[in-house]
C-alpha positions in Angstrom: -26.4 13.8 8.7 -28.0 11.8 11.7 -26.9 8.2 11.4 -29.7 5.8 12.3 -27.8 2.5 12.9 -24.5 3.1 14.3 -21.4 0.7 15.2 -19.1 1.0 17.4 -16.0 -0.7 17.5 -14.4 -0.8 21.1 -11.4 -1.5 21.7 -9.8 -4.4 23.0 -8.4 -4.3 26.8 -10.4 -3.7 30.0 -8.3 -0.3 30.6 -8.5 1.2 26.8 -11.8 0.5 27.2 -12.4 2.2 30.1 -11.1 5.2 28.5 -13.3 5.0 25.5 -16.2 5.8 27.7 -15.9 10.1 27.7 -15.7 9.2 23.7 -18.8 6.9 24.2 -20.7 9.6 25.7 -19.9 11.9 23.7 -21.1 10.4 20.7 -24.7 9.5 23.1 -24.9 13.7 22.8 -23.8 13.7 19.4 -26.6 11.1 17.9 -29.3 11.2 20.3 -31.5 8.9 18.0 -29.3 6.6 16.8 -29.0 2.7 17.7 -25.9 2.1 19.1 -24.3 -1.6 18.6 -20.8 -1.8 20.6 -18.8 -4.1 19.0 -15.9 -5.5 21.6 -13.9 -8.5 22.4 -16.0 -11.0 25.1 -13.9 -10.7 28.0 -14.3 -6.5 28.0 -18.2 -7.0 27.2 -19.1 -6.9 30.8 -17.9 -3.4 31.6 -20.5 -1.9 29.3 -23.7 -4.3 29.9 -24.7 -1.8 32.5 -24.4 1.3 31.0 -26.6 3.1 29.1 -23.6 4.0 26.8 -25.0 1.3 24.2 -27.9 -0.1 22.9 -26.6 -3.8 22.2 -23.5 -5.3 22.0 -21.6 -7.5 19.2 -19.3 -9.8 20.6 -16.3 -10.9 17.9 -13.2 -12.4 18.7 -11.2 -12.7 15.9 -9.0 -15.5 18.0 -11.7 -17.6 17.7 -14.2 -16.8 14.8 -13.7 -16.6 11.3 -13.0 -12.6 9.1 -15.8 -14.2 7.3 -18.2 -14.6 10.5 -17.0 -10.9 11.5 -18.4 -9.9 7.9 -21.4 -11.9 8.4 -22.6 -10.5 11.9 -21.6 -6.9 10.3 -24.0 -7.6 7.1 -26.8 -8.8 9.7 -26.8 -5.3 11.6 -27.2 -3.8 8.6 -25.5 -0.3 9.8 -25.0 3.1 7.9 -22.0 4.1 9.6 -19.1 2.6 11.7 -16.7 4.4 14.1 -13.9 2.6 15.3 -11.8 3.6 18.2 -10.1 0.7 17.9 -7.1 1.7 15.2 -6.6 -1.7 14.0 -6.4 -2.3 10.1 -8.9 -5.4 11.1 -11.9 -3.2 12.0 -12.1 -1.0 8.7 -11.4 -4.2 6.5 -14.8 -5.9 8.1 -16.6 -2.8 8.1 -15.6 -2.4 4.4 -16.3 -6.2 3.5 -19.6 -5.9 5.1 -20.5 -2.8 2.9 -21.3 -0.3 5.9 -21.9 2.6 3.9 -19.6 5.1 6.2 -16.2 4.3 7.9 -15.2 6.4 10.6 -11.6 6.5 12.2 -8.3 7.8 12.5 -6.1 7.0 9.5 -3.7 4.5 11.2 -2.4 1.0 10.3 -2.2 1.9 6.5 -6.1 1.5 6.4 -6.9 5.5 5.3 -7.9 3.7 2.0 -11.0 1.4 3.7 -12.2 4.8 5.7 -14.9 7.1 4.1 -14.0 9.7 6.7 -10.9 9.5 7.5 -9.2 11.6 10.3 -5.5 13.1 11.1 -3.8 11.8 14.6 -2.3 15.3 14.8 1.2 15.6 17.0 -1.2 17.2 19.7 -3.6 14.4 19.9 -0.1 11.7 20.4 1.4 14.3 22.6 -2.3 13.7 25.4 -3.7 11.3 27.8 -5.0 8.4 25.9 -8.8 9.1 26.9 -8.5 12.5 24.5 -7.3 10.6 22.1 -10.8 9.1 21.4 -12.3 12.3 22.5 -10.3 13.9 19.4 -11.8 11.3 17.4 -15.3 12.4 18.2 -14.3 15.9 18.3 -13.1 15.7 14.6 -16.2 13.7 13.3 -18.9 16.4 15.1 -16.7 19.1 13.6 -17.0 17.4 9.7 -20.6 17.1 9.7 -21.5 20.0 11.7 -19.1 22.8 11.9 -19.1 23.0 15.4 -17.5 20.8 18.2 -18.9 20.9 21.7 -16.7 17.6 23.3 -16.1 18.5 26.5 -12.6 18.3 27.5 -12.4 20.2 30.8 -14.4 18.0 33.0 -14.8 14.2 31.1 -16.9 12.1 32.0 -14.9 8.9 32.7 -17.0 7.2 35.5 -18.3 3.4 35.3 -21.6 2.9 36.6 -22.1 -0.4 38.6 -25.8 -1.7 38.8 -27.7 -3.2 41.4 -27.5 -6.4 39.3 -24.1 -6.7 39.0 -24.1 -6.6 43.2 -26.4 -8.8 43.4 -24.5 -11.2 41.6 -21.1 -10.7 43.5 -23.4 -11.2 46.5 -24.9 -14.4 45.3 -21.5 -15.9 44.5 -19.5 -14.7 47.9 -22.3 -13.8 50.0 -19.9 -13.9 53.2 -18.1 -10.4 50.9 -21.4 -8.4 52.0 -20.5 -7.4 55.6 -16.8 -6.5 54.7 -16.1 -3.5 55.9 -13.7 -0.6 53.8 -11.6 -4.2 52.3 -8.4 -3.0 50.3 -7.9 -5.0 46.8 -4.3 -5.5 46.0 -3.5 -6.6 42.2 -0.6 -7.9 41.6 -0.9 -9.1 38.0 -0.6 -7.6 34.4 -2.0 -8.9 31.5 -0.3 -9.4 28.4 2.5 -7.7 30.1 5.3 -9.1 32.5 7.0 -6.1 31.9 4.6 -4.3 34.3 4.4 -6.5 36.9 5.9 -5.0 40.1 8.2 -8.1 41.9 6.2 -10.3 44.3 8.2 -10.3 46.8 7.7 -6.9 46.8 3.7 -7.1 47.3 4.7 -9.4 49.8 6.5 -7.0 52.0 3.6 -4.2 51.8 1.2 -6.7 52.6 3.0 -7.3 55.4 3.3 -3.9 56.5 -0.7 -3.7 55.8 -1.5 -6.2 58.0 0.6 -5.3 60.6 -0.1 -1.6 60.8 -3.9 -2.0 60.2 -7.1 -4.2 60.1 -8.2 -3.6 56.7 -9.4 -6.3 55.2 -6.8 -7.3 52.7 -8.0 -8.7 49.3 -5.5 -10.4 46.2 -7.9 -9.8 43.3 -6.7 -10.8 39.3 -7.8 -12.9 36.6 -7.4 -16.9 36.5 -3.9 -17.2 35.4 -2.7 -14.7 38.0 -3.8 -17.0 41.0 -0.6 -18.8 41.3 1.1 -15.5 41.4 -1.1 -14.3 44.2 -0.8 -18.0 45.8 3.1 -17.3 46.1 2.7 -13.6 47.1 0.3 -15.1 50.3 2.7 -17.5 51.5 5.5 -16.0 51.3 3.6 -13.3 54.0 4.6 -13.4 58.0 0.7 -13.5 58.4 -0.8 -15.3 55.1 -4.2 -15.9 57.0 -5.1 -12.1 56.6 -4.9 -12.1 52.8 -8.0 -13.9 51.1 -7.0 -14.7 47.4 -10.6 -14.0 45.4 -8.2 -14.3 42.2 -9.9 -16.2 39.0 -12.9 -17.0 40.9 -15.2 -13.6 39.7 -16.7 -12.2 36.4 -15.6 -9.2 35.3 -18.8 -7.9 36.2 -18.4 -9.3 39.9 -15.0 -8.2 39.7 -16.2 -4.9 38.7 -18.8 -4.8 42.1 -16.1 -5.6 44.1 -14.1 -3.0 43.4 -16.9 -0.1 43.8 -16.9 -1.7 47.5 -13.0 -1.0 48.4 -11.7 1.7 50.6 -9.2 1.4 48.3 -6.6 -0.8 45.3 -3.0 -0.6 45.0 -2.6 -2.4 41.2 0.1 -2.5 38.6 -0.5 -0.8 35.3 -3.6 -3.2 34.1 -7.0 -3.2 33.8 -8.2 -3.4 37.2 -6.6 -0.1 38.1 -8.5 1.5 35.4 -11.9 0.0 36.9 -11.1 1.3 39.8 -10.4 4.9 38.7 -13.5 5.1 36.9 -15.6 4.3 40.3 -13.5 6.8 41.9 -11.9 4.4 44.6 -8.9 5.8 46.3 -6.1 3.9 43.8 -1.8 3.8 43.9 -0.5 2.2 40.5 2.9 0.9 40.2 3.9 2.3 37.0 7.5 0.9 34.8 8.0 0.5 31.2 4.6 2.6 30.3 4.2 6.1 30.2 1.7 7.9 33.0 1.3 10.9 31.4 -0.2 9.6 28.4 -2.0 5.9 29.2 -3.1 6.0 33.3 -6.0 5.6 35.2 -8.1 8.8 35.3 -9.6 10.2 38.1 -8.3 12.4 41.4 -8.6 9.8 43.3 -5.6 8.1 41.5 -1.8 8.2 42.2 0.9 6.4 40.6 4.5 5.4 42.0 7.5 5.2 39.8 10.9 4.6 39.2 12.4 7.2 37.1 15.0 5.5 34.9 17.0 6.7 31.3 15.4 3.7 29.8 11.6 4.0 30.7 9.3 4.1 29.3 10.4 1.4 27.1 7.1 -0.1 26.3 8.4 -3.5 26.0 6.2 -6.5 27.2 9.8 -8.0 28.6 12.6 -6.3 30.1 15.7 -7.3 28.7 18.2 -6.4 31.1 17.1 -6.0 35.1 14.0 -4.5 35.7 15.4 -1.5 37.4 12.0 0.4 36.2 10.2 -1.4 38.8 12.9 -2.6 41.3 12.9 0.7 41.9 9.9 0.6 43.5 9.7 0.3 46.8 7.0 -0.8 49.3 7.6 1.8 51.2 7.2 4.1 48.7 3.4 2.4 47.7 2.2 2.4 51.4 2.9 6.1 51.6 1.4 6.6 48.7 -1.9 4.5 49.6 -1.9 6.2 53.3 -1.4 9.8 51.4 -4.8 9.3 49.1 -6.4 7.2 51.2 -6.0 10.9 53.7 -6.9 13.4 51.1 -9.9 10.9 49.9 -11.1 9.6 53.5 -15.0 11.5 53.3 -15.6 8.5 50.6 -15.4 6.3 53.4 -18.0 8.3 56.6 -16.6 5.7 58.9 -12.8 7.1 58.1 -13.8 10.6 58.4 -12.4 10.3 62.3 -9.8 7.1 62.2 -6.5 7.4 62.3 -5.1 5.7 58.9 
């Protein structure tokens, strides 16, 4: 059965959503013909208004808008099939309210009951990498109304396309960012999450050691409530007038351009890092209560530095006793880490090829 008007629903942070797009390409393959309406929070909309991955997008925030204005948008797109990679009990109750004739997902969140197809989240599909877990999704689906599965699992496609539009608009907003050479983004926020968030002082001292050691261009990058945070990481520095703070003042689109630009980021565990992955940028995450085997940025050019401790990863937003996860961590450890990809990667940068790092 080809659908003909297909949802969507994405899910709800800028890294998940990052690795929904293998899944989203996948189903491109599997229903060639079909109109594609993404349906995803506002402030993820931006990573998919360039890609060809959808045909439209719904915007819904259920923070701000009503179940019965969810239903209402639903009715109005008139679909014959939803798939929802987000595994909320939310999504299949709108989808069911607004009478979409087939519900796709995996049975989670005591929802099997509101899905029309309804799929297992086998102990192999928890055991992987978060990106196959949509992927099995798809998998599951092509399977049930084909017999066949052709998702390709060695070699996903997880990059982010960034258009000429989107640089234009970085350009027109800090047009003195266009004759930066190789800068290096630093991110030293985590949202919804303080648990992840690497001590300042520590980005502090590898700054520091940055600016000392090189002349990169040296860049604190993070959403608006993070630049008081990257405000205090600057002056605490020995050399604060080498860091420029760009912190709360792009789009996620901008934001997005910027980071296809860098030599390389060095980010907690949190949506930037994931951006930067998918564009293939030379990346170090600081990883502490979550798990890297199973939700991390994808792509060889990523590495992550951790603390092994008995009590991570604890998945908690909070630590309740000392942070030792990420204490742990030190900034020597990250700069190695940053110099050892930043080697192995340097032919993305043909000006590197031949400097010493």
């Amino acid at each position: 059965m080809m659908f003909q008007r297909l949802l969507v629903r994405g899910t709800n942070w800028v890294g998940d959503s990052i690795m929904t797009l293998p899944a989203l390409r996948e189903l491109r393959r599997l229903f060639p013909t079909a109109h594609l309406t993404l349906m995803v929070r506002p402030w993820v909309a931006d990573l998919f208004a360039d890609t060809p991955l959808a045909d439209d997008l719904l915007l819904y925030d259920n923070r701000q808008e009503s179940f019965l204005s969810g239903v209402a948008k639903l009715k109005a797109g008139r679909f014959d099939a939803a798939i929802f990679f987000q595994n909320a009990f939310e999504a299949a109750a709108l989808a069911t309210a607004a009478r979409i004739p087939r519900r796709i997902g995996f049975a989670t969140d005591g929802r099997r009951f509101l899905l029309t197809d309804a799929f297992p989240v086998t102990p192999a599909t928890r055991r992987k990498h978060q990106l196959y877990f949509y992927l099995d999704l798809v998998a599951q689906l092509e399977a049930h109304l084909t017999g066949t599965n052709h998702v390709n699992y060695e070699t996903p496609d997880y990059r982010l396309p960034v258009s000429a539009a989107a640089q234009a608009a970085l350009d027109a907003k800090r047009p003195d960012l266009r004759q930066v050479a190789h800068p290096l983004a630093v991110v030293p926020g985590a949202a919804n999450s303080r648990a992840k968030q690497w001590p300042a002082a520590a980005f502090t001292a590898l700054l520091d050691r940055l600016a000392a050691e090189h002349d990169w261009p040296l860049f604190l990058v993070g959403a608006p409530g993070e630049r008081p945070l990257c405000e205090a990481i600057r002056q605490g520095m020995q050399r604060p007038e080498r860091v420029t703070i760009l912190a709360g003042e792009l789009s996620l689109r901008e934001s997005v351009a910027l980071l296809s630009r860098c030599a390389a980021v060095v980010s907690n565990d949190t949506g930037p890092a994931y951006v930067a992955a998918a564009l293939d940028r030379p990346l170090v995450t600081i990883f502490g209560p979550t798990d890297p085997n199973q939700i991390s940025p994808f792509s060889p050019t990523a590495r992550h530095v951790r603390k092994l401790v008995p009590c991570a990863p604890c998945l908690l937003k909070d630590c309740p006793i000392d942070h030792r996860c990420l204490t742990g961590v030190t900034p020597d450890m990250v700069y190695q880490a940053l110099l050892a990809t930043l080697e192995e990667h340097r032919d993305l940068h043909p000006a590197w090829r031949h400097a010493r790092l």
